[in-house]
C-alpha positions in Angstrom: -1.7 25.1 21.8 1.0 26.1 19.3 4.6 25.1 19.5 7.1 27.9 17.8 10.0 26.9 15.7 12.5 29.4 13.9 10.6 29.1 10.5 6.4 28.0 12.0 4.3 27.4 14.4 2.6 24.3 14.8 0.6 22.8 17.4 1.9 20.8 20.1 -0.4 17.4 18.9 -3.5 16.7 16.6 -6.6 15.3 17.3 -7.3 12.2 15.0 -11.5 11.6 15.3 -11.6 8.6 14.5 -14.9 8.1 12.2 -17.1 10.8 12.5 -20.9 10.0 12.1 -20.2 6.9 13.6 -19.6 8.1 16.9 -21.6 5.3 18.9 -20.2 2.3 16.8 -16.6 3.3 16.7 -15.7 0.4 19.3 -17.9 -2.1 17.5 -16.4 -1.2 13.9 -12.8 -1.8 15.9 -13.2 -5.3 16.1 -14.0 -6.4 12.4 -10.9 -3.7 11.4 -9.0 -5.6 14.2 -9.6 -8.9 12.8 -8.3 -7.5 9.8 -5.1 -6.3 10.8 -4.3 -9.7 12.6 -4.5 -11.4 9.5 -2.9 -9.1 7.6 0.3 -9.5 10.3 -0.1 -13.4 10.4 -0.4 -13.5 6.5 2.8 -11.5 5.3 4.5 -12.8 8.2 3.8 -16.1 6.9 4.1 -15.3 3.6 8.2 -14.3 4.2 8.6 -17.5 6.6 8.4 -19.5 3.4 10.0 -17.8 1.2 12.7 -17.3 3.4 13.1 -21.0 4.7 12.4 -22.3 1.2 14.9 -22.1 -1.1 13.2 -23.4 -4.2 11.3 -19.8 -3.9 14.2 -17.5 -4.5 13.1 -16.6 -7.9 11.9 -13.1 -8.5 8.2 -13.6 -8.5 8.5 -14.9 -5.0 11.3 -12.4 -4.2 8.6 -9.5 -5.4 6.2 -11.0 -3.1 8.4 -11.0 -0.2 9.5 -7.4 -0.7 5.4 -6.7 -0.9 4.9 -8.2 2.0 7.6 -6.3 4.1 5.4 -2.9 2.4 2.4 -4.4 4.0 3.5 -5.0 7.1 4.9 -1.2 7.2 1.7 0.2 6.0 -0.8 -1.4 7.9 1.3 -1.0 10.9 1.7 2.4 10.0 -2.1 3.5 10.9 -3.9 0.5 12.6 -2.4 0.1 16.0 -3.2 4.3 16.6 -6.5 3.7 14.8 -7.3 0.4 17.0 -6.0 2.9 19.9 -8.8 5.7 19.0 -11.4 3.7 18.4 -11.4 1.3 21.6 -9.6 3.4 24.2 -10.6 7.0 22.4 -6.9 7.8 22.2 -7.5 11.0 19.9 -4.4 12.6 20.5 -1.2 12.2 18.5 2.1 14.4 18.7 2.8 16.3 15.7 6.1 14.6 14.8 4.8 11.6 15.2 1.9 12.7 12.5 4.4 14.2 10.0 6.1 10.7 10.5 2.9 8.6 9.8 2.2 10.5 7.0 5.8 10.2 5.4 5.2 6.0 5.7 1.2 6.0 4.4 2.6 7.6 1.0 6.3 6.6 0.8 5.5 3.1 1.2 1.6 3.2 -0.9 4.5 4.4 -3.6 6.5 1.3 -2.8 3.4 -0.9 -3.2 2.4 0.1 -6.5 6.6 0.1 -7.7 6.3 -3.5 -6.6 3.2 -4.1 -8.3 4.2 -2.8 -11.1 7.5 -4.8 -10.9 5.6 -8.0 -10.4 4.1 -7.4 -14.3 7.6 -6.8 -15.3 8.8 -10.5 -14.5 5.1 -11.6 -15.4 5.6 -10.3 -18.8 9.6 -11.9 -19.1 8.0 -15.2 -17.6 5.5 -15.3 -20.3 7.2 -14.0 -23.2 10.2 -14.7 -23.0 10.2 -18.3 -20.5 13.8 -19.2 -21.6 15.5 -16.3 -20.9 13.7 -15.2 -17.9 16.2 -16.6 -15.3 19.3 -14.6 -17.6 17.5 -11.3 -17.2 15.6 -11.0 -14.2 18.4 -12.8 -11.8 18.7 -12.6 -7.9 21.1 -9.1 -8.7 18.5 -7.4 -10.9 15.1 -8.3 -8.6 17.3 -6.8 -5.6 18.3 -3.3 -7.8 14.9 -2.8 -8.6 13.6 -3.1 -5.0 16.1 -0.7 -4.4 15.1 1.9 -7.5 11.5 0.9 -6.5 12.0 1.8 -2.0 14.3 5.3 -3.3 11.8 6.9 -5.7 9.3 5.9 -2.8 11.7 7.6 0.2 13.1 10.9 -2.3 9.6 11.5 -3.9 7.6 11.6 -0.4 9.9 13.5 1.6 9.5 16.9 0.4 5.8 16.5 2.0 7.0 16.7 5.3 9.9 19.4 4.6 7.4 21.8 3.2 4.5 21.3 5.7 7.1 21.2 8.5 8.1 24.6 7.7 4.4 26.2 7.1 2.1 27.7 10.2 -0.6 26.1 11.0 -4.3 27.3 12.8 -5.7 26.8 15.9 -7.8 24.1 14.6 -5.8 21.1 15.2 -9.0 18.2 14.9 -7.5 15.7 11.9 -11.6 14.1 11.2 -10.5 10.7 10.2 -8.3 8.4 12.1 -4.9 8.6 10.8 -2.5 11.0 9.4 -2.7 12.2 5.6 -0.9 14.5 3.8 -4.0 16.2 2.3 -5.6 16.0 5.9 -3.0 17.6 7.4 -2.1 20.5 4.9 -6.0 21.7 5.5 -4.7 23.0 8.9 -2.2 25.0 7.4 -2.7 28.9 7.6 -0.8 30.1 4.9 -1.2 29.2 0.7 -0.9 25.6 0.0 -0.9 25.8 -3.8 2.8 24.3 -3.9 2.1 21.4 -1.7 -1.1 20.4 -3.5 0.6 21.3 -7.2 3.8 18.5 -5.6 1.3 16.0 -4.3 -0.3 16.1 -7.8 2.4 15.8 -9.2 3.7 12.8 -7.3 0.4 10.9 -7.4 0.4 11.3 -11.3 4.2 10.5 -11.4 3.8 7.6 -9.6 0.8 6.1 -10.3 0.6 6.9 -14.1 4.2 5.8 -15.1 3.3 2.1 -12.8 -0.3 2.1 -14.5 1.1 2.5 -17.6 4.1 0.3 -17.2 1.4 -2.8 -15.8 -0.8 -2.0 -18.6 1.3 -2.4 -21.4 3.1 -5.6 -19.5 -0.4 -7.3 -19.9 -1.3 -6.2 -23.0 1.7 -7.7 -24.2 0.9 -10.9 -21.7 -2.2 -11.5 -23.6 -1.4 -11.2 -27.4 1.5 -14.2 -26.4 -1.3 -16.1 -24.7 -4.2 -15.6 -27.1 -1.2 -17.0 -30.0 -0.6 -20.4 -27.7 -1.7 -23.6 -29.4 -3.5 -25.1 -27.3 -5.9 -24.0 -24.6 -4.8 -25.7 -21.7 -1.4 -24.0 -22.0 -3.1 -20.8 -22.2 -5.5 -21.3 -19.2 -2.1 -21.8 -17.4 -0.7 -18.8 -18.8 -3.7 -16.9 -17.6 -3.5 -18.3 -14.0 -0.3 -17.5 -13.3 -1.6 -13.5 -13.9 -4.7 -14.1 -12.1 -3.7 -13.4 -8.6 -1.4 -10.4 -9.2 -4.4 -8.7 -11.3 -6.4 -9.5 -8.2 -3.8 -8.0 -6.4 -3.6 -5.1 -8.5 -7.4 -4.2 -8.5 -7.3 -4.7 -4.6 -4.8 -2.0 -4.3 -5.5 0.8 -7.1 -9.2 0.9 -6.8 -10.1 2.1 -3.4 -6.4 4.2 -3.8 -8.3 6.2 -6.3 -11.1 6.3 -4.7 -9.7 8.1 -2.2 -6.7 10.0 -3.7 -9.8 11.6 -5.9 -12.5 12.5 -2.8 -9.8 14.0 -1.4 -9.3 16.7 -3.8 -12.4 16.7 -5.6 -15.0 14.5 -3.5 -17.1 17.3 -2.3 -20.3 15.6 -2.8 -19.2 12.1 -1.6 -20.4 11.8 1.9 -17.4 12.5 4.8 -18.3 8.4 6.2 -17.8 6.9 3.2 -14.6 8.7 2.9 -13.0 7.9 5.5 -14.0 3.9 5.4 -12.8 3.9 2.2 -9.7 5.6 3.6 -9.4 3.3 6.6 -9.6 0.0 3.9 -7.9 1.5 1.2 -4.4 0.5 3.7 -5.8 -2.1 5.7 -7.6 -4.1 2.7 -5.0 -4.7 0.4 -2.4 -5.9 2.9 -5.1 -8.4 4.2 -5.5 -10.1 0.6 -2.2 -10.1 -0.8 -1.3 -12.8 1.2 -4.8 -15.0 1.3 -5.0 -14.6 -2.6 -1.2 -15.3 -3.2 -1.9 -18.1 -0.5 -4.8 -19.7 -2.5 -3.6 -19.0 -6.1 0.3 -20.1 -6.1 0.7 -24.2 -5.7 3.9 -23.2 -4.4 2.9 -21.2 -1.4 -0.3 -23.2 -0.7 1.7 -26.4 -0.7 4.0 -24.8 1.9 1.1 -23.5 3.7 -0.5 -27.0 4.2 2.6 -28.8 4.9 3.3 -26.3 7.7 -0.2 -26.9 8.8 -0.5 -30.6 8.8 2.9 -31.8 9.3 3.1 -33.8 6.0 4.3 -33.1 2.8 1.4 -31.8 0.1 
């Protein structure tokens, strides 16, 4: 069924499948992504509890972390609860606005992650190379602009995905087969040429992800020529740990992002299963282990964490 608008026609919903080839263990699979999501919630939740109540953490590495943990909330939040909903109560169906607006958070705010990442190496590399005037450049003002530069190039770039598909006809086919909305997904049930909104989500990925990758790269190359020239090793092992949970971080979120932003567009050989599990992680993954690893690695949030737990001060 195909609703008509002055400039297309598009149908009234889509049907989201949920994992196809998995069929019979869909409500099974559920309960270990379930799990996930619960921790994920509990986790960032936690996460900005302490840095909120705390105020020996308002400095901009914990202000970055509680700016990534309001994007993790918002992207596994984005695609669990309709996923959770297809998978245990075979809830398919999902209104085409409310698909165009699920695919406007998965990439505006997977563009905010990676801006905050990419930030996070930024007051990493002050922190490290420049320890005594890292409180005179990156202050309270400055961390709060570059959330904001870092949420607008997320909210500009990603909106023109929706404009344009909004505006395109689509087929008769309306069966999505994975178990959320993706801009990709989504434009393969247009009728009409695609080669701008492929060409623009190029574009955007590359944009994106390129100028961050670079930008964190160079940060750590930098990082590690000032802590191979420390004097003395135990100074540099604790140079090295302060990076070690953001790389873990970084690697949690880039790798399976690839991995799917790739078998997307060129993944014809890479079975559909593995695709889509990789799809469903690649948002539900990350926002799990950012807070467990920042949790475990920082003193500072662990501390917090046990005192909350116990009653006592660490």
């Amino acid at each position: 069924m195909l609703a008509s608008g002055k400039n297309s026609s598009h149908p009234v919903f889509f049907i989201l499948l949920g994992i196809p080839g998995l069929e019979n263990s869909q409500f099974w699979i559920a309960f270990p992504l379930g799990v996930m999501y619960v921790v994920a919630i509990v986790g960032n939740i936690t996460i900005l509890h302490i840095i909120r109540t705390d105020h020996t953490l308002h400095e901009p590495m914990y202000l970055f972390l509680a700016i990534l943990a309001i994007t993790d909330l918002v992207l596994s939040s984005s695609t669990q609860p309709k996923m959770l909903a297809i998978l245990w109560f075979h809830a398919h169906e999902i209104e085409y606005h409310a698909c165009l607006i699920q695919v406007f958070f998965i990439h505006a705010f997977s563009s905010v992650e990676s801006g905050v990442l990419m930030a996070m190496a930024l007051d990493r590399y002050v922190a490290i190379c420049f320890p005594l005037h890292h409180p005179s450049i990156l202050t309270p003002s400055v961390v709060g602009k570059l959330g904001a530069v870092v949420m607008a190039r997320g909210l500009l770039w990603v909106s023109p995905f929706c404009f344009m598909v909004s505006r395109m006809p689509f087929c008769l086919n309306q069966v999505i087969p994975q178990s959320y909305c993706e801009h990709m997904a989504v434009l393969k049930l247009v009728c009409a040429d695609t080669t701008i909104n492929r060409a623009y989500g190029l574009f955007v990925a590359f944009s994106v992800v390129g100028f961050d990758t670079i930008v964190i790269s160079i940060s750590y190359v930098m990082i590690l020529r000032t802590v191979l020239g420390l004097p003395s090793a135990e100074a540099r092992l604790k140079a090295f740990g302060t990076c070690a949970s953001h790389i873990c971080v970084i690697l949690a979120f880039y790798i399976p992002a690839l991995f799917t932003f790739l078998t997307h567009r060129f993944g014809h050989n890479v079975p559909r299963v593995v695709h889509i599990m990789f799809a469903n992680l690649y948002l539900l993954v990350p926002p799990m282990l950012n807070p467990i690893i920042y949790g475990v690695r920082t003193k500072q949030v662990r501390d917090r964490v046990i005192q909350g737990c116990c009653g006592k001060d660490p």
